[in-house]
Structures are given as C-alpha cells and as structure tokens.
Residue frames as a rotation matrix with the C-alpha (Angstrom) as fourth column:
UNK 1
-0.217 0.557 0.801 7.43
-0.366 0.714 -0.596 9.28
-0.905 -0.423 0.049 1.39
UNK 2
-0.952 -0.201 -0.231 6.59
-0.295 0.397 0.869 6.76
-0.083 0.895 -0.437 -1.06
UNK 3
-0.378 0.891 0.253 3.06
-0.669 -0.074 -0.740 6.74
-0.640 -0.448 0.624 -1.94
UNK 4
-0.906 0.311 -0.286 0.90
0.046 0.746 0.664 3.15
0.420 0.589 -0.691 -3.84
UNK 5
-0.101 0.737 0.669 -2.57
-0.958 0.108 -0.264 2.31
-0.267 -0.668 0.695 -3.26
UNK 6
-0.977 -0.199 -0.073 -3.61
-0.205 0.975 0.089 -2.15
0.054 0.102 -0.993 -3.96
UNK 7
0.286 0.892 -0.350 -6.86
-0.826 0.415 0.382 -3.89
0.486 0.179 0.855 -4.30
UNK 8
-0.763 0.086 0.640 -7.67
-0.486 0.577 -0.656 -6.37
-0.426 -0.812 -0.399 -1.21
UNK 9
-0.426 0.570 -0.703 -10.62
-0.611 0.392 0.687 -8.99
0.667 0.722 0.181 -2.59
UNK 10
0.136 0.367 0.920 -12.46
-0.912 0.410 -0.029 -11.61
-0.388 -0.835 0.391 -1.34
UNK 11
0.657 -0.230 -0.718 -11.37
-0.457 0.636 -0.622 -13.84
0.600 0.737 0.312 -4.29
UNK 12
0.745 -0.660 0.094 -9.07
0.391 0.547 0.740 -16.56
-0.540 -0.515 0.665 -2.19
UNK 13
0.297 -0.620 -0.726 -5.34
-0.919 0.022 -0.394 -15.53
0.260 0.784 -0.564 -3.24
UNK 14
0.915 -0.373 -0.156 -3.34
0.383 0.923 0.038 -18.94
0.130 -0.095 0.987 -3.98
UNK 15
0.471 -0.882 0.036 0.67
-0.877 -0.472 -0.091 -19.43
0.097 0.012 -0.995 -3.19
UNK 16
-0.352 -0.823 -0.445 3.01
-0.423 0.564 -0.709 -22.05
0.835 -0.062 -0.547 -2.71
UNK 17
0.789 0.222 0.573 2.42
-0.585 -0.014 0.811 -24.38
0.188 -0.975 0.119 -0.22
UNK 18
-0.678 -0.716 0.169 4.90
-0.728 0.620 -0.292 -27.21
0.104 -0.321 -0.941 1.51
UNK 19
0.565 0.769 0.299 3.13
-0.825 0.526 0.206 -30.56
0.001 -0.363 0.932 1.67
UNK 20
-0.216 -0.609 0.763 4.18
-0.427 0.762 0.487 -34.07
-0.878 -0.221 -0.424 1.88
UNK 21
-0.793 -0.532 -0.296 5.06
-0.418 0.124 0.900 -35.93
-0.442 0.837 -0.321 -0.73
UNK 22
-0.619 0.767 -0.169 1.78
0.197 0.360 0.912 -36.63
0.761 0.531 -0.374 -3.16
UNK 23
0.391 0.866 -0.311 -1.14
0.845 -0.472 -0.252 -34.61
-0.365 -0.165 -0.916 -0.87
UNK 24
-0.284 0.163 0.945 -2.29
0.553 -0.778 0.300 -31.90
0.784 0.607 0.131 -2.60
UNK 25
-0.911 -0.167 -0.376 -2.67
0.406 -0.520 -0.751 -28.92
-0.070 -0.837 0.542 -0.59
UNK 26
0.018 0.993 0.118 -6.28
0.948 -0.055 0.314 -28.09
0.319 0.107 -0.942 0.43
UNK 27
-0.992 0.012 -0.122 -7.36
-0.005 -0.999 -0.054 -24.07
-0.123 -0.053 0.991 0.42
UNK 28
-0.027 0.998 0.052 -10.98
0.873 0.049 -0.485 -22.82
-0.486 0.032 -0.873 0.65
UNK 29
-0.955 -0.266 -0.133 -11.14
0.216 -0.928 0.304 -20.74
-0.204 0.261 0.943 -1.75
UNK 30
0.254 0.962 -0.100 -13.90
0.639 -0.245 -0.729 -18.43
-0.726 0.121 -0.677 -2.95
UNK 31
-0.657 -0.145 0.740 -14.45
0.722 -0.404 0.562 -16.46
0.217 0.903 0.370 -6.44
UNK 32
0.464 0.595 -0.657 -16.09
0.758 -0.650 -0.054 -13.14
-0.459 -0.473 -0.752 -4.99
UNK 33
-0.282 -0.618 0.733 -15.73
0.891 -0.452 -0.038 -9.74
0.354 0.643 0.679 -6.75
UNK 34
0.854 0.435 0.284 -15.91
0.198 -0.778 0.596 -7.51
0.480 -0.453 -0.751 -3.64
UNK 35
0.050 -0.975 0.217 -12.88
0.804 -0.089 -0.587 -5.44
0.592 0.205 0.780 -3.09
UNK 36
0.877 -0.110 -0.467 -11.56
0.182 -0.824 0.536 -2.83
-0.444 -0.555 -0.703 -0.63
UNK 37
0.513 -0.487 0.707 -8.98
0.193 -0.737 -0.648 -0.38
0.837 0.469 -0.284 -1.84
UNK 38
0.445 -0.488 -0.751 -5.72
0.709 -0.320 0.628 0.42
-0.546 -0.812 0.204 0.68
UNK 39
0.596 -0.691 0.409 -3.87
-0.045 -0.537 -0.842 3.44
0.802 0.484 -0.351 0.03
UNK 40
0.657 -0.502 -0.562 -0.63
0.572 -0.154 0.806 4.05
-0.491 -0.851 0.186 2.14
UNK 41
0.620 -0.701 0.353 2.66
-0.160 -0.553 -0.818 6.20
0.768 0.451 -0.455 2.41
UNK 42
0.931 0.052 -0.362 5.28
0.318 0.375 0.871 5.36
0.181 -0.926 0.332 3.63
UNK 43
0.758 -0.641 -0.120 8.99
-0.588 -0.592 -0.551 6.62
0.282 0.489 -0.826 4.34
UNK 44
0.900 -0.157 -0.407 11.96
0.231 0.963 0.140 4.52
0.369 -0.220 0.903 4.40
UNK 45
0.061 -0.975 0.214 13.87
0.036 -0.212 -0.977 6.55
0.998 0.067 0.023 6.63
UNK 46
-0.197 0.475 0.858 11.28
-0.948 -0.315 -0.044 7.02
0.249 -0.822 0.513 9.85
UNK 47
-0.984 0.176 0.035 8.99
0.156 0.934 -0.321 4.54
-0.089 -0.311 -0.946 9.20
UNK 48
-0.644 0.693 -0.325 6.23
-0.414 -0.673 -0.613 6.87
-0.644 -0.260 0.720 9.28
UNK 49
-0.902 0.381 0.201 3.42
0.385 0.504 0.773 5.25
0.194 0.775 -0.601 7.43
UNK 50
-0.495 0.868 0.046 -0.40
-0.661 -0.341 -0.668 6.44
-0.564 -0.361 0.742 6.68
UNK 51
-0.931 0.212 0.297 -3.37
0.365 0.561 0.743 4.70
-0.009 0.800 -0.600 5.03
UNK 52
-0.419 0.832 -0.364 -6.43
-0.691 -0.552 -0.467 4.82
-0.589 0.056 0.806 4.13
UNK 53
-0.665 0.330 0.670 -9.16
0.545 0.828 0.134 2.37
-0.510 0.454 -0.730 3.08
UNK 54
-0.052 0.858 -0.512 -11.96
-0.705 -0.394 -0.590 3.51
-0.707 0.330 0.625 0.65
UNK 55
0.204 0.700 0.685 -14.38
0.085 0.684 -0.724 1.31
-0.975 0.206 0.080 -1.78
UNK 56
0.692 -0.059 0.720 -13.15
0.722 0.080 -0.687 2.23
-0.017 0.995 0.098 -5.25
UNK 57
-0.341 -0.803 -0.488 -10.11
0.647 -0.578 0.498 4.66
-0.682 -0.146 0.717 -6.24
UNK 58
0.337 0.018 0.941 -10.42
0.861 -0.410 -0.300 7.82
0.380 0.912 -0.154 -9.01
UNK 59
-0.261 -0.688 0.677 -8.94
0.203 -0.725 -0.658 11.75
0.944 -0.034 0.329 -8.78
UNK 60
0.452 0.757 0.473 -11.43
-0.213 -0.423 0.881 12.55
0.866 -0.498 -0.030 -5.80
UNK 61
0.942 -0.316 0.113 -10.87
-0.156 -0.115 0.981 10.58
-0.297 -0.942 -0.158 -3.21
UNK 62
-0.082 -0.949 -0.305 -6.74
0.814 0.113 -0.570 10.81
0.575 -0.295 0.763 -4.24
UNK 63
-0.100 -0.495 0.863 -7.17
-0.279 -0.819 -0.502 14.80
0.955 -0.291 -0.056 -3.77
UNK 64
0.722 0.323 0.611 -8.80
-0.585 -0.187 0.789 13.87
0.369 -0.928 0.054 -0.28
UNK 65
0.650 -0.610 -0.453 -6.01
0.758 0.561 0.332 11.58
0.051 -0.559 0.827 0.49
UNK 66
-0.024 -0.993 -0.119 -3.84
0.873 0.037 -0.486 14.09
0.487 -0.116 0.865 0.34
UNK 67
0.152 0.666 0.730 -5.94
-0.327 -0.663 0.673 16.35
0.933 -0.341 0.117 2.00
UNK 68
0.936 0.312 -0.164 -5.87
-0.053 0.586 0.809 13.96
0.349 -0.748 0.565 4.83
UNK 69
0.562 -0.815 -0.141 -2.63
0.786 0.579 -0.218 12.81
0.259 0.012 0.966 4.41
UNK 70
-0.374 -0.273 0.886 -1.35
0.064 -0.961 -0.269 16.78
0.925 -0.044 0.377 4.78
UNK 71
0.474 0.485 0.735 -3.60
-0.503 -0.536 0.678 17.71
0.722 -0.691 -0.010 7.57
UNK 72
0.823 -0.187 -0.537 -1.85
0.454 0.785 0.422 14.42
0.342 -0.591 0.731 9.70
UNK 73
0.013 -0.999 -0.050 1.75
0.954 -0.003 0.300 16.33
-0.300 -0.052 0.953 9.45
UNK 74
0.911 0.256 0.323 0.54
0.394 -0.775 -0.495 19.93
0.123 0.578 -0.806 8.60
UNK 75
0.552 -0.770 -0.320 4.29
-0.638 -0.637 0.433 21.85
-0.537 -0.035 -0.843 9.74
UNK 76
0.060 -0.937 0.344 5.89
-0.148 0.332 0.931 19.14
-0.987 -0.107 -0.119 7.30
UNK 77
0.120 0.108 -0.987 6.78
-0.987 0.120 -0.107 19.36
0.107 0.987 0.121 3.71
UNK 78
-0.150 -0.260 0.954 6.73
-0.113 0.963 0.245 15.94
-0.982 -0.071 -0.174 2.19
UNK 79
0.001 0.102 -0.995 7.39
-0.941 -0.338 -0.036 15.08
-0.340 0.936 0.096 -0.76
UNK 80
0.302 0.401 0.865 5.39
-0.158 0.916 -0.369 12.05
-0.940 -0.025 0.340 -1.95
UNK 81
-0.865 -0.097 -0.492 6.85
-0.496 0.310 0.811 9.89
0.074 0.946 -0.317 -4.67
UNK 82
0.271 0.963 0.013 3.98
-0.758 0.221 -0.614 8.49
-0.594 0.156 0.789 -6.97
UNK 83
-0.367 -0.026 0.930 3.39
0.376 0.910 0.174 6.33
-0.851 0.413 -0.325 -9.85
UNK 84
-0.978 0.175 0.117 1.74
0.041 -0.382 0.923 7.06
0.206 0.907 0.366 -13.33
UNK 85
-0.706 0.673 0.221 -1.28
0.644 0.740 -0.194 5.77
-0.295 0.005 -0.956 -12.34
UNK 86
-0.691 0.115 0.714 -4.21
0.550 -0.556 0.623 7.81
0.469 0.823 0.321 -14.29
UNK 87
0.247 0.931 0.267 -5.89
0.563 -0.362 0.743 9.53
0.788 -0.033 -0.614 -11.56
UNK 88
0.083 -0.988 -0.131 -2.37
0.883 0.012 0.468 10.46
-0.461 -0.154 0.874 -10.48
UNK 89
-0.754 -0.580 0.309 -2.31
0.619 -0.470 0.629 12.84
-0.220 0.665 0.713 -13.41
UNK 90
0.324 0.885 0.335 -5.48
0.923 -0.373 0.095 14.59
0.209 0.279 -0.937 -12.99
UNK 91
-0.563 -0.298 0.771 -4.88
0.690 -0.683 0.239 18.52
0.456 0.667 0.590 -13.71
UNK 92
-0.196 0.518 0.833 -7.46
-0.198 -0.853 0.484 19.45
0.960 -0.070 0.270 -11.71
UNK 93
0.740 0.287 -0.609 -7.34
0.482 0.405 0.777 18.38
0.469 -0.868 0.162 -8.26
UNK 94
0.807 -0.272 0.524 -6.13
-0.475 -0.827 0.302 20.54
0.351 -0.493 -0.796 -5.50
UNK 95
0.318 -0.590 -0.743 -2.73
0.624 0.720 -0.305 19.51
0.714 -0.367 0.597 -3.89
UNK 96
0.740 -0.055 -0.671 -1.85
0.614 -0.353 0.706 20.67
-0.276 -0.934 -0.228 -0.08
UNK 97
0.903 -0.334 0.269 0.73
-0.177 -0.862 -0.475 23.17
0.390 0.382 -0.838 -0.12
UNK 98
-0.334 -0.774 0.537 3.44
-0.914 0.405 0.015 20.97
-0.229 -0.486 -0.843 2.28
UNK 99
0.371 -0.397 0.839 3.23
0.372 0.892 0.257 17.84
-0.851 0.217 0.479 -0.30
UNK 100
-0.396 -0.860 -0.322 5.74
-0.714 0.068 0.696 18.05
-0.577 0.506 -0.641 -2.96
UNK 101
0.544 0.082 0.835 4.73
-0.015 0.996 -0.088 14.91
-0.839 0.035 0.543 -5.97
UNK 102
-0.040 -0.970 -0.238 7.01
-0.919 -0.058 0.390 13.31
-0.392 0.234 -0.890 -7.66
UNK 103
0.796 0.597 0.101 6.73
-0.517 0.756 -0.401 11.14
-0.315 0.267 0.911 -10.08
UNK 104
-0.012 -0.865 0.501 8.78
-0.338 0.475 0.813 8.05
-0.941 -0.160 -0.298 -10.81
UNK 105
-0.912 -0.320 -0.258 9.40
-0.353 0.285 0.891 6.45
-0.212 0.903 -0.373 -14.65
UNK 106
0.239 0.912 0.334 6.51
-0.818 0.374 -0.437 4.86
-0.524 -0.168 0.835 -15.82
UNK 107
0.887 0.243 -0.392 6.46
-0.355 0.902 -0.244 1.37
0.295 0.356 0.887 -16.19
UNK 108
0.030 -0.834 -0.551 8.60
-0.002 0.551 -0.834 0.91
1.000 0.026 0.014 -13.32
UNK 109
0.406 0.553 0.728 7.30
-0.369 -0.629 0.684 0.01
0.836 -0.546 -0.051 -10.39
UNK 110
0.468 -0.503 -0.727 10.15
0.791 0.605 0.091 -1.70
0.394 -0.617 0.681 -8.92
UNK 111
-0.670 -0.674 0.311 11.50
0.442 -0.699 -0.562 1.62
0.596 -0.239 0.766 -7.93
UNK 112
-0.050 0.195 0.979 8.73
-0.542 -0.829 0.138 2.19
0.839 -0.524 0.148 -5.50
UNK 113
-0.999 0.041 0.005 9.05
0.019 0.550 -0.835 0.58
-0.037 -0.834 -0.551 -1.96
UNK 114
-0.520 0.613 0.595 6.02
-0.767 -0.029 -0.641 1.26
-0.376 -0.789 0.486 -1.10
UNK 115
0.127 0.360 -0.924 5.02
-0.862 0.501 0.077 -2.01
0.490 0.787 0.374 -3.48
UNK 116
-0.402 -0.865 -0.300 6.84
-0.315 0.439 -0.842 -3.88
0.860 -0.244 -0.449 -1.38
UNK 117
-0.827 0.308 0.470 4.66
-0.493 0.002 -0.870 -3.28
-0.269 -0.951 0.150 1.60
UNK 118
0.203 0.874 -0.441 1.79
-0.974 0.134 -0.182 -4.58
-0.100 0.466 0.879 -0.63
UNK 119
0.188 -0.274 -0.943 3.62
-0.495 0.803 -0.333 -7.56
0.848 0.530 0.015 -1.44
UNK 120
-0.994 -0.003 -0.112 4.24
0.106 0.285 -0.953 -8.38
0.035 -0.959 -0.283 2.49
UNK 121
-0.509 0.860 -0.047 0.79
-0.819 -0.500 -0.283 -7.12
-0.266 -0.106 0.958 2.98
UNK 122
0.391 0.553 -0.736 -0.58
-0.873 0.477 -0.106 -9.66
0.293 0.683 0.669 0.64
UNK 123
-0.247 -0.446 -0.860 1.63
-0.291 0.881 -0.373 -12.71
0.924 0.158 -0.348 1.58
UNK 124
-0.964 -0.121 0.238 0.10
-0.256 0.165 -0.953 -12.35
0.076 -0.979 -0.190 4.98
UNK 125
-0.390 0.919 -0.062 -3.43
-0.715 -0.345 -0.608 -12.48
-0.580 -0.193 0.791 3.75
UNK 126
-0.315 0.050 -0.948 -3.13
-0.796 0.530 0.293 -14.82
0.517 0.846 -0.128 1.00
UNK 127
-0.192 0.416 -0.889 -5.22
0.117 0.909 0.400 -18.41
0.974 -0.027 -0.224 0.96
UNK 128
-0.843 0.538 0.014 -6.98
-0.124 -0.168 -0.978 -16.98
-0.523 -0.826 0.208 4.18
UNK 129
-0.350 0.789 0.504 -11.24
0.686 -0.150 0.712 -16.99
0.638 0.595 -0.488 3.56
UNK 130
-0.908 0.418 0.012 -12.60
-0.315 -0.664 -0.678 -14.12
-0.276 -0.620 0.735 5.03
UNK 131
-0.221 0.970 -0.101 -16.48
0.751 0.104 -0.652 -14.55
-0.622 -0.220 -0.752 5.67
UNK 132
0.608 0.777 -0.166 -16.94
0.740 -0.629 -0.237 -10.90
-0.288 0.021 -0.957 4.61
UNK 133
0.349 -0.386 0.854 -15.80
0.704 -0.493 -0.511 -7.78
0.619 0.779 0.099 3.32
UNK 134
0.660 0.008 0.752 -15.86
-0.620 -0.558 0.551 -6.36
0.424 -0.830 -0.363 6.64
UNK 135
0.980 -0.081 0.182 -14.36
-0.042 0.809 0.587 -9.64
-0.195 -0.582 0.789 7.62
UNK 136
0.444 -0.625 0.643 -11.33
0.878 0.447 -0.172 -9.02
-0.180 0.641 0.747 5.63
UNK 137
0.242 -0.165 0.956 -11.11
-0.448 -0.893 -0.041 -4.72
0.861 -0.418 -0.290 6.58
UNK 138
0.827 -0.159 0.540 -10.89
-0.562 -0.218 0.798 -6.09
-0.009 -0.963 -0.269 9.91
UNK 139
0.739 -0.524 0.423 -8.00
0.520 0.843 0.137 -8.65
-0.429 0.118 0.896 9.09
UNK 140
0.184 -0.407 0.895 -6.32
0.719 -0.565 -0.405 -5.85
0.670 0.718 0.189 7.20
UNK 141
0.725 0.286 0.626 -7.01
-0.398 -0.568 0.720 -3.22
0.561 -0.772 -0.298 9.84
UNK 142
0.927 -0.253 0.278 -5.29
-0.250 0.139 0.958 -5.73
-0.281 -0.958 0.065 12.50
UNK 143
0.507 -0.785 0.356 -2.25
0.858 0.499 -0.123 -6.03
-0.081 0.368 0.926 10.11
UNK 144
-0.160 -0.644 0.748 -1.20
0.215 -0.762 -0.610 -2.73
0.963 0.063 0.261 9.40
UNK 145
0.887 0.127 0.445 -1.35
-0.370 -0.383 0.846 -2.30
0.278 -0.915 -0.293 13.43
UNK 146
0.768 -0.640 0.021 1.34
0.424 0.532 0.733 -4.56
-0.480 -0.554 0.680 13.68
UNK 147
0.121 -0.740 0.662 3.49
0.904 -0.193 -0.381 -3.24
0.410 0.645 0.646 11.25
UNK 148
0.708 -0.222 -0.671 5.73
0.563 -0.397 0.725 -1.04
-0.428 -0.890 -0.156 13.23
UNK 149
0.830 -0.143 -0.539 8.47
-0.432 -0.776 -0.460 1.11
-0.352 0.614 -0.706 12.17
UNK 150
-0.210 -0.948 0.240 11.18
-0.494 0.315 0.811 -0.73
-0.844 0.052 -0.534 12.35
UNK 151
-0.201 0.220 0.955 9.41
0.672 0.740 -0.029 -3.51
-0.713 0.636 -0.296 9.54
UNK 152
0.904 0.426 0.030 8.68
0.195 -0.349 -0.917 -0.66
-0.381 0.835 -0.398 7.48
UNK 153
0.257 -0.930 -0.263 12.45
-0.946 -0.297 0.128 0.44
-0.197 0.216 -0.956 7.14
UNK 154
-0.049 -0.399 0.916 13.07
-0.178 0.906 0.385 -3.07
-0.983 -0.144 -0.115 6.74
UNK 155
0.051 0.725 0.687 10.90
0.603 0.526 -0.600 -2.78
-0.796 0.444 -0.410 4.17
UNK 156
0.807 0.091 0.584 11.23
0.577 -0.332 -0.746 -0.03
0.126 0.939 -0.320 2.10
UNK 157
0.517 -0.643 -0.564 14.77
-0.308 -0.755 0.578 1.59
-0.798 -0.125 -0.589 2.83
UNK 158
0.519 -0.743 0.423 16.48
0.761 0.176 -0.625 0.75
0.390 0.646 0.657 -0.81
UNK 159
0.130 -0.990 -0.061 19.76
0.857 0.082 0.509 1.66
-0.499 -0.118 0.859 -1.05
UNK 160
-0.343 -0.002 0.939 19.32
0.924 -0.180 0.337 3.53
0.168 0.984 0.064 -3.82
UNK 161
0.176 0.578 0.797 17.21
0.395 -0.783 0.480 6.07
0.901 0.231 -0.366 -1.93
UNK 162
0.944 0.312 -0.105 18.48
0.195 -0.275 0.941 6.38
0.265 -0.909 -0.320 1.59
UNK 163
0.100 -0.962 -0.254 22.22
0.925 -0.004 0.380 6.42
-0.367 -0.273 0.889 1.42
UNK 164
-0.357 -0.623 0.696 22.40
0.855 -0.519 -0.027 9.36
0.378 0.585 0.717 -0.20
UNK 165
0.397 0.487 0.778 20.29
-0.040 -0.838 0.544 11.25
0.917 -0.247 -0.313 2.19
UNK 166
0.946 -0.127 -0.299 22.42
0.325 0.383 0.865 9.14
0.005 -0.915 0.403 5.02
UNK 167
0.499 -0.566 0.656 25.54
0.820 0.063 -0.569 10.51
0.280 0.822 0.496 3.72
C-alpha cells in the first residue's frame, strides 16, 4: 500500500474554468485558515483503501494511524510505502508488527500514487464554498464513499509498480 496524508481548507481552491468568450468566470471564494487533515492508503493492485481524518498531523496520531490502520487487516502483512515527511522519521513511535515501511527517495513524490488520489480528490472539491468545516468533512466524507475500487486501480496502478508483481 501506498501511504500520503493532504490538507483540505476552507480557503476556495481556484482552477481553470471554460467560459465564453470575454466573461470572466465567477467563484465564491473565501480566505479561511481552517483545515482538516486526510490520511489514506491505498493499494494499486486491490483497491483496498483506508483513511482517516484528524485536525492537525505530527508522530502521534501517525503511530495511531498505523495502529488503526493494522488492527483493520490484523492477519495481513503490508508493507506501506511512505514519504520523507518529518514525522515519518520519528525513532520513537511504535510500529504494528504486520506493517512493513518503506520509504521512497526524497524529493520525489511523483513515485507515490497515492498523490494522485489527492490530486483527483482535490479537483473534485476545488472552487466549491463549503459553509463550514464540518460542511466540507461531510463533502469529503461523501467522496471517498464513492471512490470504489476499480477508480482506485485506475488510479494508482503505475506500471512501474504492478507489472512486476503481475508477472
């Protein structure tokens, strides 16, 4: 499994739009600095995906993700690719005994799918206003429901990492 976590906001995001020719495209945006935290894994050979939402990120609640994230699949090893990220590398934080981590280059996060799912994620949410922070968990919430397995393999099977276990 491939494992990322992303910062959701209430800050409008902006993108591209299509308009006709000379109207500017109108967006309500807001400049808010209240944020939810997603963490997921995901694998891009099942589909299997977990998350987890929580208000700010540091070593704790990773160890308890993977506390969690173990206890979901306890008779399976998994071995979760990571990132650098610096609370990633904490030294002291307990890790389950059936997760494996694995860490990828640093300062290359094009080699993790699970970015990808962030980047869908995010193009569905973009230049929406949510009302609330709740209003925007619950908008988030009904997305990853929809995402099925099949869109996650869509999503994160690179080449690079599944042929050679398809082989």
């Amino acid at each position: 499994m491939f494992q990322d976590e992303t910062r959701y906001g209430l800050m409008t995001g902006l993108k591209r739009t299509i308009t006709a020719k000379g109207i500017k495209a109108k967006v309500h945006y807001q400049h808010s600095y209240q944020y939810v935290w997603i963490w997921g894994s995901f694998s891009p050979l099942t589909g299997d995906a977990f998350y987890w939402e929580t208000p700010i990120v540091n070593n704790n609640i990773f160890e308890a993700y993977l506390k969690a994230l173990s206890q979901r699949t306890p008779n399976k090893y998994i071995i979760l690719v990571i990132d650098n990220a610096g609370f990633h590398a904490a030294k002291n934080i307990s890790i389950p005994t059936n997760i494996k981590l694995l860490r990828i280059p640093p300062y290359a996060p094009e080699l993790n799918p699970a970015e990808k799912v962030w980047q869908y994620m995010k193009s569905k949410v973009a230049m929406k206003f949510n009302e609330s922070i709740k209003h925007l968990q619950d908008r988030l919430t009904q997305l990853i429901k929809s995402m099925d397995k099949e869109l996650i393999i869509s999503i994160t099977a690179y080449d690079i990492y599944t042929k050679p276990l398809i082989e």
